[in-house]
N, C-alpha and C positions, 0 to 999 in steps of 0.2 A: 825352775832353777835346777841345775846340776853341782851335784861335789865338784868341780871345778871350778863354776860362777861360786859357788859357796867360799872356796877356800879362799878365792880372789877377794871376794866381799870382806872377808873376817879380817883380812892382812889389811885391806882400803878405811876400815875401821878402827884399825890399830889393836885388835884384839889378840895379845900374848898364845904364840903356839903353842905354851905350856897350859892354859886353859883349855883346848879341844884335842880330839883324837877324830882323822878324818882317813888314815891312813893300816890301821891296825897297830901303830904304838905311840906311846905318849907318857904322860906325867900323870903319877896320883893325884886325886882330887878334878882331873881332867871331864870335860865333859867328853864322849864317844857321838858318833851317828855312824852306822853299817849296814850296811846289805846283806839281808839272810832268807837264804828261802822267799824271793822273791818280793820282800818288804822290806821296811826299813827301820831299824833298832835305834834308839838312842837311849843313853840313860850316863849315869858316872862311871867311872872308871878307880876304884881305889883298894889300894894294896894288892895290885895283880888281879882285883877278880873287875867283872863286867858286870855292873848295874842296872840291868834292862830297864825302862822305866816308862817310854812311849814307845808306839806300836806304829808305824803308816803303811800306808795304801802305795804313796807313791810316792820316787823321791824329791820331786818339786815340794810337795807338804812337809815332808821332812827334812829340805834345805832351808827353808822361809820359815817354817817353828824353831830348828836349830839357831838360823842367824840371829831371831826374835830373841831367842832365851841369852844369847852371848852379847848382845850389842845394850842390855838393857844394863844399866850399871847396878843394881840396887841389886841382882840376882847376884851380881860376880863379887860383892863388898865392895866397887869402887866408889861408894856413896859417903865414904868416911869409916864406916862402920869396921870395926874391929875383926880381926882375925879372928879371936875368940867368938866372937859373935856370930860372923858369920857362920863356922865350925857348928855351932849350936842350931843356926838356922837349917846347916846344909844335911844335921844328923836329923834332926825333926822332921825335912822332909824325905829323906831313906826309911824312915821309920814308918810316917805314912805312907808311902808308896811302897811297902815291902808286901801287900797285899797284890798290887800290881805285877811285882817281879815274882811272885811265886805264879801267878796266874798265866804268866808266861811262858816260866822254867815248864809247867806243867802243860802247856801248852806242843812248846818245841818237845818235851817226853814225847807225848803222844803223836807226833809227827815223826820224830824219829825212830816210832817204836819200842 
């Protein structure tokens, strides 16, 4: 799958273009997927900064885990579940995965020197 079958897919699923960033801009709270250095980035996207959070190899893996994570309702709160809620769900899991994003930031360091 390509960023283009992706965006296609996302739109055929009715998923709000305010939920992803596929292009380099988008909405707080949005989820991201990008190409850096040969691989492919996804993570959140809120209050201007980038959220690193999963790492791919290639972007077939990273089109099919991205469409997976958006198309499942109970990740996005379309399950019923409260704004607040979900907020609480989406800080918990930044908070766990903030191990990940340093491991990265520290990663891309030492790449770029």
């Amino acid at each position: 799958m390509t960023v283009d079958e992706l965006r296609d897919e996302l739109r055929r699923s009715g998923v709000s273009p305010d939920a992803y960033i596929l292009d380099g801009s988008g909405a707080d709270g949005a989820y991201y997927l990008r190409a850096e250095d040969g691989r492919w980035i996804g993570g959140s996207f809120d209050r201007g900064t980038y959220w690193p959070e999963w790492l791919f190899e290639s972007e077939d893996q990273a089109c099919r885990t991205f469409l997976a994570l958006l198309t499942k309702p109970a990740l996005l709160g379309a399950s019923g579940e409260s704004a607040e809620a979900y907020e609480r769900r989406r800080q918990a899991h930044l908070a766990a995965t903030a191990p990940l994003r340093e491991a990265l930031d520290a990663a891309r360091a030492r790449l770029n020197g």
